[in-house]
N, C-alpha and C positions, 0 to 999 in steps of 0.2 A: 357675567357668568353666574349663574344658580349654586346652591350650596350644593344641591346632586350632581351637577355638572364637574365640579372642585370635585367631589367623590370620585366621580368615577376617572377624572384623568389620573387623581396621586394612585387609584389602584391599576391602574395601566400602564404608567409607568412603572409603579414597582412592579407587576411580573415581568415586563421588560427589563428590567435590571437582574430578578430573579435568576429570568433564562440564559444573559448575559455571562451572569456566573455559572452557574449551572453547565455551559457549553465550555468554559475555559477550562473549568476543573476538569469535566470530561477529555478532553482534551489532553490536559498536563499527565493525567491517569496514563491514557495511552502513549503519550511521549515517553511514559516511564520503565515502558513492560516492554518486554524482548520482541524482537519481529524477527519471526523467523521467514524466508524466502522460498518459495518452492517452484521449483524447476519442473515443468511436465513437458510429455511429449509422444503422444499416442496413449492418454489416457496413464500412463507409466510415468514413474517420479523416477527425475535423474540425478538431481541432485537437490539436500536444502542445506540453507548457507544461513544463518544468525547475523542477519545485518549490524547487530551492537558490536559480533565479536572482528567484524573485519580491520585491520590495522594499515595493510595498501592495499593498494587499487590491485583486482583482478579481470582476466579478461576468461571468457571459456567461448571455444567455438562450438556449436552442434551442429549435427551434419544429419541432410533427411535425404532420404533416398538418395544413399550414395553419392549426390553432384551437388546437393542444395547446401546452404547453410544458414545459421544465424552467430550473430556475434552477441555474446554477452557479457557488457560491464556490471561490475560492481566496485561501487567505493564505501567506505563506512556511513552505513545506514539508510541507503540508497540502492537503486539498480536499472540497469534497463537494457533494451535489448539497441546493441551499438549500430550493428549492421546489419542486412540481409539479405541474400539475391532473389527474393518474392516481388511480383510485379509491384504491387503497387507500394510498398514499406511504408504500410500505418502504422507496423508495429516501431518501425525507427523513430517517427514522428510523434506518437506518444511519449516519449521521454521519459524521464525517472518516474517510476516510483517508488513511495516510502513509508507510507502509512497502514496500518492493517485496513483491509477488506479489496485494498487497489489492486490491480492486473495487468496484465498487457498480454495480450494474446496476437499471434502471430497462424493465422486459419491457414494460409495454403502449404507451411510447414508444422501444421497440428501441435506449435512449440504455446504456452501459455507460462507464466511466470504470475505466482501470486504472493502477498504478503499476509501471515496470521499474526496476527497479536498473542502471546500467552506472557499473564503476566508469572512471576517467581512468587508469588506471595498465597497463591491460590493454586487448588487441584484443577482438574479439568472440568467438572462437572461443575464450579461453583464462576470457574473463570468465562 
């Protein structure tokens, strides 16, 4: 191996290491800040739920045109949509989520469920 050759791997491994950390801290930042849950359902928020603050498990039904429904779990810091009588239930097969930016969206009952991150340490404009 060439002395440039030595170069260029020790500097390719270090940004890989770099990035390595880099993604953990990013990471732990967001395990640390509040997720709040939101509930939609024709465009309309029905409910939002602070996944940190939940202590037991909650179940909530939504109900869409009259006949339809979905079932919705929560457990502390988690959620998802339990059951639903929609043909095909992706939205059941998607399973938890718990991270900010994640979803589950349920289209033939226009129900979507998403998570935001906002941490306590920052306003909104800097978070």
């Amino acid at each position: 191996m060439k002395k440039g050759d030595k170069i260029a791997a020790i500097l390719i491994v270090t940004l890989i290491i770099i990035s390595v950390i880099s993604v953990f801290l990013y990471k732990q930042h967001i395990k640390g800040s509040h997720r709040i849950a939101t509930i939609k359902q024709n465009g309309k928020i029905i409910k939002t739920i602070d996944l940190n603050a939940i202590k037991e498990n909650q179940e909530i039904k939504i109900t869409y045109d009259g006949n339809h429904y979905n079932i919705v779990e929560i457990v502390s810091d988690k959620i998802r949509i339990k059951d639903a009588d929609c043909p095909d239930k992706i939205c059941v097969k998607n399973g938890w989520i718990s991270e900010p930016g994640q979803s589950s969206v349920c289209l033939p009952h226009k129900l979507i469920i998403s998570i935001q991150g906002k941490n306590s340490k920052f306003d909104q404009i800097t978070s």
